[in-house]
matplotlib code that plots the C-alpha trace (Angstrom):
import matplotlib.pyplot as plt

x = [-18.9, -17.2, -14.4, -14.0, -10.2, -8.7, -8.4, -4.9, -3.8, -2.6, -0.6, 0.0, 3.4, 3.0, 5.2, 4.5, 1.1, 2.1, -0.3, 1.5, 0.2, 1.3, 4.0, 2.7, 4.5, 3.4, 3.5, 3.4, 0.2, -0.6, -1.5, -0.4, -0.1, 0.9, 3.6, 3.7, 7.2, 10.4, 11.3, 8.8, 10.3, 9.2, 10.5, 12.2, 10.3, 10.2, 6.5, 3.3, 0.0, -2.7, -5.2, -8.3, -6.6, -5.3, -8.1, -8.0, -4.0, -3.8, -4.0]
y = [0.2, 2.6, 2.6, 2.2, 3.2, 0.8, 1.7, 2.0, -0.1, 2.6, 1.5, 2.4, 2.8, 0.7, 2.8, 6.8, 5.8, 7.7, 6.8, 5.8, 4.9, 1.2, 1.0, -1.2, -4.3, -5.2, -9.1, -10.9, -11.2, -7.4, -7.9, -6.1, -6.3, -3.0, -3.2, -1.1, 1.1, -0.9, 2.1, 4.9, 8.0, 9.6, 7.4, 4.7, 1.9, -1.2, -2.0, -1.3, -2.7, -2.5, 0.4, -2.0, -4.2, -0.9, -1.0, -4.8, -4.2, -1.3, -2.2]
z = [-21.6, -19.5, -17.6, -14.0, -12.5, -10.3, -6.5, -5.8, -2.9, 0.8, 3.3, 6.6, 8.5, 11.9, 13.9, 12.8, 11.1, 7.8, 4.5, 1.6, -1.8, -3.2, -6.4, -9.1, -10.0, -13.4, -14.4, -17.5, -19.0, -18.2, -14.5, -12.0, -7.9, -5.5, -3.1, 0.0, 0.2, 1.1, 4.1, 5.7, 4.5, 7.5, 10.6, 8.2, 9.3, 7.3, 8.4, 6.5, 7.0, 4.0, 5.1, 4.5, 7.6, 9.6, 12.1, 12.6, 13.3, 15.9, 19.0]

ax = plt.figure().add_subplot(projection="3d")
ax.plot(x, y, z, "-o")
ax.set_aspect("equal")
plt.show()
């Protein structure tokens, strides 16, 4: 069986639209979930929508 890698989760500042990839956060059990940045290093916005939901977002 091969292996496929796992898509890593983006996420997109609301205010300055910056793309930033998501930080794992491994759990017990081996699983693991992504976590957008806690602060835009760009504008320094707290605010990040997943890119999958970006075009549903902007208005």
């Amino acid at each position: 069986m091969s292996h496929v890698p796992e898509t890593v989760k983006q996420y997109v500042c609301a205010d300055c639209h910056a793309v930033y990839a998501g930080t794992p956060i491994h759990h017990d059990g081996g699983s693991h979930t992504f976590e957008p940045p806690t602060a835009c290093s760009v504008c320094e916005s707290g605010e990040f929508v997943e890119l999958s939901a970006w075009i549903h977002h902007h208005e």
